[in-house]
N, C-alpha and C positions, 0 to 999 in steps of 0.2 A: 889657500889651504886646499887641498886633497885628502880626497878619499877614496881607500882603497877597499875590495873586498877581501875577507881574509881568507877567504877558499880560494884566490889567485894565487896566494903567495904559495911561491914551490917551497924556498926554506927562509928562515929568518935566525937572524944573530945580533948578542948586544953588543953594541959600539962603546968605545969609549966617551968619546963625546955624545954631549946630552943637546936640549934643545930647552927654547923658553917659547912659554904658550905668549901670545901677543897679551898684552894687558887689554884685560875687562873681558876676555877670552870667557864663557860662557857655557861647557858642552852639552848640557840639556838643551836652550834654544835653539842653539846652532843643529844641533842634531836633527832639531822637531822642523825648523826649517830647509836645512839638505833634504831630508827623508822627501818633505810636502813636494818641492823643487824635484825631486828625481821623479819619484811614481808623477808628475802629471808630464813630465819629459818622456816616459814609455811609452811608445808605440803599443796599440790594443787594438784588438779587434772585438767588433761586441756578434753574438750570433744571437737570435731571435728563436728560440726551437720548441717544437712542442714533446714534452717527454713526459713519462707517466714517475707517479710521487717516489718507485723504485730508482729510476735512473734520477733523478733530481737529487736525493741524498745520496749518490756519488760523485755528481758535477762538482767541479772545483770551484774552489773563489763566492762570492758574495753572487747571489741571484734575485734579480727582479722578476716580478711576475707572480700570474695564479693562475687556478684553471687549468693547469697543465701545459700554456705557455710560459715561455722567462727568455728573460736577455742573459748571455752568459757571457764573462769577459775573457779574451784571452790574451798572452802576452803579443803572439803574433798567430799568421794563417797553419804554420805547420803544428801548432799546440792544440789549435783549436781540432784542426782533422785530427791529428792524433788520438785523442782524448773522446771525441764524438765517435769517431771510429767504430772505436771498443765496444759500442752500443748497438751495435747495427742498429734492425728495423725497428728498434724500441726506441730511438729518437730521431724527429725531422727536422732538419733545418730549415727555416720559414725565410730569412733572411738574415744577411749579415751588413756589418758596415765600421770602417775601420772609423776610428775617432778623431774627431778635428785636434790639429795641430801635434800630430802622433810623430812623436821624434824620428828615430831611422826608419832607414825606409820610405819612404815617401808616401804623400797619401795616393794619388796617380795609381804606381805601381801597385798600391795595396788595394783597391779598388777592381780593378782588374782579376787580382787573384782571388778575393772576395767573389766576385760571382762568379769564379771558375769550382770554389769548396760547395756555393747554393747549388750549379748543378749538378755534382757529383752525386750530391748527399738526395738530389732529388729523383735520380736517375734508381736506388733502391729502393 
């Protein structure tokens, strides 16, 4: 079975012909399981930054941390710059590190550009 997103589709149309769900077909489990199955298949980067209680209620996504440090997740390196950016000198990047077994991309590759965003971000 597949799954599509529906913000891919350009147009969609009904067909005459119909289809049969497989018997004992499920889609609450099935769903709770693709869902679980895709997000630990994304590729992430986590940044480490120290940002004051202003910029943290704008940070995106779930945040660990106190003190004014948190790990933040991002889908990939250009999200994370992006979004850090925005902040200038109001947030520092401490360190970054892409996540074990992080699907596209490679971890190598992503390693590399990791500490190319730590010293940009530490260069302001």
């Amino acid at each position: 079975m597949r799954v599509y997103r529906v913000s891919r589709f350009a147009s969609v149309r009904v067909r005459e012909e119909g289809f049969e769900r497989p018997e004992g077909f499920e889609l609450a489990p099935y769903w709770d399981e693709w869902s679980r199955s895709f997000e630990a298949s994304r590729p992430q980067v986590e940044v480490k930054i120290r940002a004051s209680e202003l910029v943290r209620r704008f940070l995106p996504g779930e945040l660990r941390g106190k003190d004014g440090v948190y790990v933040v997740g991002f889908e990939n390196l250009e999200e994370a710059f992006r979004e850090l950016l925005k902040f200038g000198p109001d947030v520092e990047v401490l360190d970054t590190a892409a996540r074990e077994g992080a699907g596209r991309g490679g971890r190598g590759r992503g390693r590399r550009s990791l500490r190319g965003l730590t010293s940009i971000r530490r260069k302001h």
